[in-house]
Every structure is written in C-alpha cells, then in structure tokens.
N, C-alpha and C positions, 0 to 999 in steps of 0.2 A: 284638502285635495282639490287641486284644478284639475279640469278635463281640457283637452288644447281645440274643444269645439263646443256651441250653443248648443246643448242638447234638444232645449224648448225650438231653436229653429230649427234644428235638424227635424223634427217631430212635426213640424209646419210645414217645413218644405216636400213634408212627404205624406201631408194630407191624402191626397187623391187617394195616394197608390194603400194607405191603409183602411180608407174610407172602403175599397173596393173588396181590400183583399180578407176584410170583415164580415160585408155586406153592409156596410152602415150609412142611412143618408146623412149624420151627421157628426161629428168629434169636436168636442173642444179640448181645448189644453190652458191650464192655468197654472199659475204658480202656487208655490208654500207659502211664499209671500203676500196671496193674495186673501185676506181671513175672512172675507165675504164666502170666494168658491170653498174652500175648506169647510167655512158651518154649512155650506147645503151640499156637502156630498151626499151623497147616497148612505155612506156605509160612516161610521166614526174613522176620521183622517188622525192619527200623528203624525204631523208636518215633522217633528223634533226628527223623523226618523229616515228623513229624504235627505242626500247629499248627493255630489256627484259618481251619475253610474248606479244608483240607486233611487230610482223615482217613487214616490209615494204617488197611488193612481186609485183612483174610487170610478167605479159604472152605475150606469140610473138610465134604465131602463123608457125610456117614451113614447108610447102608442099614441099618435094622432089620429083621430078617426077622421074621417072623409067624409 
C-alpha cells in the first residue's frame, strides 16, 4: 500500500504546531528504517508492524534540569 503523500514530511512540516498543541519543547521522528532509533526507543518497537497509515511510535520521557 502507497499513500499518495510523505507521511514522515507531513509530520515535519507540522512540527510546530504539534510541538505546541502537546506542550512539548521537543519531537523527533525517525524511521523503521532507521535500527539505531528503533533499539533506543523507550518502549520494545516492532518496526515489522508499521506500514502505510500505520505508524509504529515509541515516547521517552526527558527532564532537563536547569
């Protein structure tokens, strides 16, 4: 299955506005592809289980202290 748009830029292109609408000072996005971000998610990733219109998504939590 194609999707007839970049999800991954669709997701970029709307940084801001999801950074805001979270409260979060930071988001990244990476691919299934990428088997570095997948072994440090946070949670155990099955990439096998992300296609299109299905995102596999892991959160990690990071407190900076001041």
């Amino acid at each position: 299955m194609r999707l007839p748009f970049d999800e991954r830029q669709l997701i970029l292109d709307n940084l801001p506005y999801l950074k805001r609408s979270v409260k979060l000072d930071s988001l990244n996005v990476f691919l299934v592809t990428d088997t570095e971000a997948v072994a440090s998610a946070a949670h155990p990733v099955d990439s096998s289980l992300a296609y299109p219109g299905n995102p596999v998504y892991s959160f990690k939590t990071v407190v900076h202290e001041a």
